[in-house]
C-alpha positions in Angstrom: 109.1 83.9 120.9 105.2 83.5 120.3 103.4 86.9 119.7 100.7 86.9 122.9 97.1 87.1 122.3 96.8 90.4 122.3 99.6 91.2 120.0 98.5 89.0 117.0 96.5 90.3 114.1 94.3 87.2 114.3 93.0 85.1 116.8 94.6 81.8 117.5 91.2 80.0 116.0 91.6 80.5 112.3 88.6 81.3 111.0 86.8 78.7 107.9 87.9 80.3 104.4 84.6 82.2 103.3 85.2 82.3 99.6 84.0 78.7 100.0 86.3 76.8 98.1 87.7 78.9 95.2 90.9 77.8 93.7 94.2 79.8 94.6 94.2 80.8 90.5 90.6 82.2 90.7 91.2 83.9 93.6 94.3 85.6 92.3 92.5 86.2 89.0 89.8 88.0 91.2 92.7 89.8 93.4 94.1 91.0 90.2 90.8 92.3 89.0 90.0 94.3 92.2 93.9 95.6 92.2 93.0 97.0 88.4 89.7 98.5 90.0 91.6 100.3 93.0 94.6 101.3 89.8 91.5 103.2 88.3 90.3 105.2 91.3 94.5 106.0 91.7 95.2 106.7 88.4 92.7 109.3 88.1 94.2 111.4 90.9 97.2 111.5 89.5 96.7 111.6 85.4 94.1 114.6 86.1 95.8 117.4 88.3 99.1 118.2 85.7 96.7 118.6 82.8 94.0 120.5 84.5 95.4 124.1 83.6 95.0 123.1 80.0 91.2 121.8 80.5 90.7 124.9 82.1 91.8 126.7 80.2 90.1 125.3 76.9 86.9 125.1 78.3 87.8 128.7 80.0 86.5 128.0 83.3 89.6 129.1 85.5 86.9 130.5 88.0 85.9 126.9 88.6 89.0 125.5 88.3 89.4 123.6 92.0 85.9 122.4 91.5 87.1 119.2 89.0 89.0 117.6 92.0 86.8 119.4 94.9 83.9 117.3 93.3 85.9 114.0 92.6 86.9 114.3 95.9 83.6 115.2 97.5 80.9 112.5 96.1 84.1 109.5 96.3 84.0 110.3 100.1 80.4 111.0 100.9 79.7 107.2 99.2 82.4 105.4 101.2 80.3 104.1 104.5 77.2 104.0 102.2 78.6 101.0 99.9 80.6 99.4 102.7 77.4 98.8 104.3 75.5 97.9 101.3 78.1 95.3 100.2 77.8 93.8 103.8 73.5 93.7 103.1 73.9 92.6 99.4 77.3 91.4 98.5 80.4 92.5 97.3 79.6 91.7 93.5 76.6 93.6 92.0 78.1 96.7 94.8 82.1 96.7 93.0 80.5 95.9 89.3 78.3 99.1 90.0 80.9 101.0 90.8 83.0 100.4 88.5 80.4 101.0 85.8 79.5 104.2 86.9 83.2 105.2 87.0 83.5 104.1 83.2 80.3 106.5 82.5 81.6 109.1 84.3 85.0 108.7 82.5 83.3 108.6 79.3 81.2 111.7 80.0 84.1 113.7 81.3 85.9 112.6 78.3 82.9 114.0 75.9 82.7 117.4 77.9 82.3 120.3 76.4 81.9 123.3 78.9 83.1 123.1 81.9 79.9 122.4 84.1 79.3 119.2 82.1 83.0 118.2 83.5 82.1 118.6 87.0 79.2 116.9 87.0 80.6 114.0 85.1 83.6 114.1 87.7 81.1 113.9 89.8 79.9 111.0 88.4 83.1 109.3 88.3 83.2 110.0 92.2 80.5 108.3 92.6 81.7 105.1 90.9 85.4 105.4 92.8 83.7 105.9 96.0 83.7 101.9 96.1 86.5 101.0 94.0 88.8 101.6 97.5 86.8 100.0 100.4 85.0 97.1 98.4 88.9 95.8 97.1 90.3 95.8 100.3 87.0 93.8 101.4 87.1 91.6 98.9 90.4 90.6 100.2 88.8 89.8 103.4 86.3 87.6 101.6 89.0 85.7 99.7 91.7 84.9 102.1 92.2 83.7 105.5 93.0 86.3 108.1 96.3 84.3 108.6 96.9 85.0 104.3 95.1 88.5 104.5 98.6 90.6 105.3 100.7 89.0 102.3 98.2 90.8 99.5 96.8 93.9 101.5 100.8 95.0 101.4 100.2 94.9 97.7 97.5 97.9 97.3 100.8 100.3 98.2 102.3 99.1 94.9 99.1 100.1 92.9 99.0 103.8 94.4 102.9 103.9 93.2 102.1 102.6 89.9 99.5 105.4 89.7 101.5 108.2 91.0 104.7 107.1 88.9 102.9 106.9 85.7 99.9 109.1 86.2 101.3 112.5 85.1 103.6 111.4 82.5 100.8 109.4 80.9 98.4 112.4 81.4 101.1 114.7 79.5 101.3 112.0 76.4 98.0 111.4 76.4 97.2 115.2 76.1 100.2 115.9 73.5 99.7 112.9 71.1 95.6 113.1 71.4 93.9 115.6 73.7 92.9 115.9 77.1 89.9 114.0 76.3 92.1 110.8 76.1 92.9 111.0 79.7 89.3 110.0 80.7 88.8 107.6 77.9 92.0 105.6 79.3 89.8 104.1 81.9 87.6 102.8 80.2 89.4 99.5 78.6 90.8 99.0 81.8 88.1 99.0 83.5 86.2 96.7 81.0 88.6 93.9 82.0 88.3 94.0 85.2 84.9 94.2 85.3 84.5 90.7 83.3 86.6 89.1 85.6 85.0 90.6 88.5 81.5 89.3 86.6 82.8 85.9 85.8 84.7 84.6 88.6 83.6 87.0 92.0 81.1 84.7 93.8 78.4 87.0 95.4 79.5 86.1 99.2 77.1 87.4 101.6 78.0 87.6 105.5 74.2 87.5 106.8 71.5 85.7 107.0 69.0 87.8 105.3 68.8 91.0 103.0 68.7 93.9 105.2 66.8 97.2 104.8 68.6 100.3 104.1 68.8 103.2 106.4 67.8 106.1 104.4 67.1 108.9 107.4 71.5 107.3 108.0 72.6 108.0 104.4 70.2 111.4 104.3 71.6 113.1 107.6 75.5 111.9 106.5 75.2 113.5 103.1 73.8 116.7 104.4 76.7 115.8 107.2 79.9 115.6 105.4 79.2 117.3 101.8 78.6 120.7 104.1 82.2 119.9 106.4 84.4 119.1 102.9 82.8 122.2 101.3 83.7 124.4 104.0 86.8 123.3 103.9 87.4 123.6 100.4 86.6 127.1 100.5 88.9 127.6 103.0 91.9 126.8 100.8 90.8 130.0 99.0 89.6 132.6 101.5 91.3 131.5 104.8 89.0 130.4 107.5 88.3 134.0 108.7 85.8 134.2 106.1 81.7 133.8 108.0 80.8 131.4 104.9 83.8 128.5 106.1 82.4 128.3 109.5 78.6 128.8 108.0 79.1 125.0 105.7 81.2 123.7 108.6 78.6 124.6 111.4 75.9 123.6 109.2 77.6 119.9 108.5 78.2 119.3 111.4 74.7 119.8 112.7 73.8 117.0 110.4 76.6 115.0 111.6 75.1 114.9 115.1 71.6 114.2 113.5 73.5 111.4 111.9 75.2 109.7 115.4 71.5 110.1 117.0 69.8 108.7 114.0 72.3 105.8 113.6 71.5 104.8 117.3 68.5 104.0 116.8 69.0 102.1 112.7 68.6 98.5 113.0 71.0 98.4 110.0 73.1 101.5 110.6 75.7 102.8 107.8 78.0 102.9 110.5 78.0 100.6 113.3 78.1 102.7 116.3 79.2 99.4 118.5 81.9 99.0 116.3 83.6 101.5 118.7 83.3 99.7 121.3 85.7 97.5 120.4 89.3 99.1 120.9 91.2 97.7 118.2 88.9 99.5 116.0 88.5 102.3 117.5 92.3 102.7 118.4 93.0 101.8 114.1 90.7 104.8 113.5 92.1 107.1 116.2 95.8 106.2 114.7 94.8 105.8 111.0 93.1 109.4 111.7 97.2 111.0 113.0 98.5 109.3 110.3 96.8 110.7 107.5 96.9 114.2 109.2 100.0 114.2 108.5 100.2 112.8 105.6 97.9 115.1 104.3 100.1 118.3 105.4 103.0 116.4 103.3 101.2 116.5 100.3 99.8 120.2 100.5 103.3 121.8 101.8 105.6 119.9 99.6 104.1 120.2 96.1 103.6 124.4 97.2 107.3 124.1 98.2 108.6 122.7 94.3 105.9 125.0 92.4 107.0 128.2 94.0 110.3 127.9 95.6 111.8 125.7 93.3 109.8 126.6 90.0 109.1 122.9 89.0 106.3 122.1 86.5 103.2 120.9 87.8 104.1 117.1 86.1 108.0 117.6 87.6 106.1 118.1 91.3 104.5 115.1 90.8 107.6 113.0 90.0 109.3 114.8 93.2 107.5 112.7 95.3 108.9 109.7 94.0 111.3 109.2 97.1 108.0 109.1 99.0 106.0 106.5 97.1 109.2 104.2 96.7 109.6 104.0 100.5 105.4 103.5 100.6 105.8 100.8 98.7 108.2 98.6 99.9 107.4 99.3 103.5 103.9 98.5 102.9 104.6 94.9 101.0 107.3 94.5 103.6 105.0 94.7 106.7 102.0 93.2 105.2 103.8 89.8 104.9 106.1 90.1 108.1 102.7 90.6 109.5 101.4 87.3 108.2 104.6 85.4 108.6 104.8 86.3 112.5 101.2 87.0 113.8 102.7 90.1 115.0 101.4 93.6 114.2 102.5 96.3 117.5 106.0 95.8 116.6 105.1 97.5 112.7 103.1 99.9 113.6 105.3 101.2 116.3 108.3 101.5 113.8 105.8 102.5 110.9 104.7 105.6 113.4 108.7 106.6 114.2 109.3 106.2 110.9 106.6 109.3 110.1 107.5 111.1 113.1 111.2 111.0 112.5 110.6 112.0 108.7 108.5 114.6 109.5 110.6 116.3 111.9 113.0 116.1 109.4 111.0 117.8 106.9 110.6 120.6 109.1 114.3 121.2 108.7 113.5 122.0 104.8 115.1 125.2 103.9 115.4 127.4 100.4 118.7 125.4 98.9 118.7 122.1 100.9 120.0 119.6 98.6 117.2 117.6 96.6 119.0 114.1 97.8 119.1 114.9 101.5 115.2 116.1 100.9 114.4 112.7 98.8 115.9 110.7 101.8 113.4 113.0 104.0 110.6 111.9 102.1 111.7 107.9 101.9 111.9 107.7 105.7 108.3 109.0 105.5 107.0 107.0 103.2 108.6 104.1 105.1 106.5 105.5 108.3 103.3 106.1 106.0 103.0 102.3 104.2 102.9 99.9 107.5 100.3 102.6 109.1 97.6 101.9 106.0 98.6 98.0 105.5 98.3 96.7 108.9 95.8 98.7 110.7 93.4 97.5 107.4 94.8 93.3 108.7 94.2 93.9 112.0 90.9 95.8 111.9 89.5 93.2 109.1 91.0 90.5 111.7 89.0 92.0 114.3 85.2 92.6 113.2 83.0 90.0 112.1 82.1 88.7 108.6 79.0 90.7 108.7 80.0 94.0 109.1 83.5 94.0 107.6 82.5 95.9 104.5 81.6 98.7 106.8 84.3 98.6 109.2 86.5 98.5 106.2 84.8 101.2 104.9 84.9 103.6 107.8 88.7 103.1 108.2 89.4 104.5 104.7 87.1 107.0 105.2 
């Protein structure tokens, strides 16, 4: 039975190939390079956290000791919308090959720290240079393939997080044993070097409009001042409950900014974020359900990893392998839907199982008691990570599907935001 109009990820008029004319090997040379790009950003989340203690604790800063991730975490976001919409005005090239390079710099830098404010604000750095390594690969994915082809290689980006998370913290404990902890952050850097000559060599700059736009500074001031305040407020939470004045102090404050932002981005004529772009309700629906999703994906990953530290008295490295059941069932169902999605046109039929899939393995999680048995608990977590990968894949297809050339660096941008 043919998928009705408004169930296919595409329209029925395929639009013209806009990586104008590239072979199928440059453009898998290209994907490949991107994929290695998006490893990096991954990688780092995952090689980092089991060896923090002992960076901490040789550069004896335990009383900064959240702020290595807090400020990974907090200049990668912040720079999401910014070079979405950049790489829309000026191209996907020159935006990805600065990223990555300030990622090697700020891998390098981290790696050559000394005390432990020269790591944060070389983490910092490398935040910066991650902040486009997500949004501008899955772009780039729109440049290079059809929408019709788009779902059989978006699927793929779930197999590079599970590369990361299954070799991340055994790496990082290796690394550290055989070398230091300085190695971890050095890592990246040959990596990184390849893929940013292939990137150089074969990515044509592909540009979506007409002319080089201005960039909206008062946009990218008031969303800064927005969002750094909101994550801060929350970090601090984590610590002192959200009883404590100074949470709702950073949070009130951000988002003051963040309705400075929404007024000031009315009026851009080249806004970070396209306000219309809501208009449109497969967007806006995507965000709204890509929004649940990772809700709930993100109180997986805070309860669980508590649960094996404390309960079960894993090691920080043996938490991280726990999760294994999760990112298996991530994987395939994200490969899985991605090319059912391209074979049948279909997408409502994945993302309804993808979402009872979560629900169901959530509600089972709920169930998790001191002395449930690990496999009924990994089978928990696989039915959830089933749920999780379709939710990602496809609503990046279909959103990508549904915006024009022209601003799908930013509308790709806001959803994994």
């Amino acid at each position: 039975m043919e998928a009705t109009p408004n169930e296919r990820a595409w329209t029925p008029t395929v639009q013209e190939d806009p990586a104008l004319g590239l072979d199928r090997r440059t453009k898998f040379e290209i994907l490949g390079a991107v994929m290695l790009g998006m490893f990096l950003a991954a990688l780092d989340q995952t090689i980092v956290g089991p060896v923090l203690p002992k960076i901490v604790g040789e550069l004896k800063g335990q009383d900064y000791y959240t702020w290595v991730v807090t400020i990974y975490l907090l200049t990668s976001t912040v720079t999401v919308p910014i070079y979405g919409k950049l790489s829309d005005l000026y191209g996907r090239k020159p935006i990805l090959m600065f990223g990555i390079t300030v990622f090697l710099i700020g891998s390098a830098l981290s790696g050559l720290s000394q005390e432990m404010w020269q790591l944060i604000l070389f983490r910092g750095i490398q935040g910066l240079g991650a902040g486009v390594l997500f949004p501008i690969a899955l772009a780039v994915i729109g440049d290079l393939f059809t929408p019709a082809e788009r779902g059989k290689y978006q699927g793929f980006f779930g197999l590079v997080f599970g590369l990361a998370f299954l070799l991340g913290p055994g790496l990082g404990g290796v690394l550290t044993d055989t070398f230091s902890w300085h190695a971890i952050f050095y890592v990246n850097i040959p990596i990184g070097l390849i893929a940013l000559a292939v990137i150089w060599r074969l990515l044509p700059n592909i540009r979506h409009v007409e002319r080089f736009g201005s960039i909206d500074y008062p946009g990218v001031v008031t969303l800064v001042l927005g969002l750094v305040p909101v994550l801060i407020g929350f970090t601090v939470a984590e610590t002192n409950g959200f009883g404590d004045p100074s949470v709702w102090a950073w949070i009130g404050g951000g988002l003051v900014f963040i309705v400075a932002f929404i007024l000031v981005e009315r009026r851009s004529p080249e806004p970070i974020i396209p306000l219309h772009l809501f208009r449109n309700r497969t967007f806006s629906s995507s965000m709204l359900s890509i929004f649940f999703a990772t809700f709930g994906f993100g109180a997986l990953i805070i309860f669980l990893p508590f649960y094996f530290l404390v309960v079960e008295g894993a090691t920080a490295t043996e938490s991280g392998y726990r999760f294994l059941p999760f990112m298996f069932g991530l994987i395939i169902s994200s490969i899985a839907s991605g090319q059912l999605v391209s074979r049948t046109g279909r997408y409502k039929p994945f993302i309804f199982l993808g979402f009872a899939a979560l629900i169901i393995g959530q509600i089972l999680i709920t169930q998790l008691r001191v002395g449930t048995n690990d496999w009924v608990l990994n089978g928990w977590m696989f039915i959830t990570g089933l749920g999780i990968g379709p939710t990602f894949a496809v609503f990046t297809i279909v959103v990508q599907n549904a915006v024009p050339f022209s601003q799908l660096g930013a509308a790709t941008s806001d959803l994994t935001l």
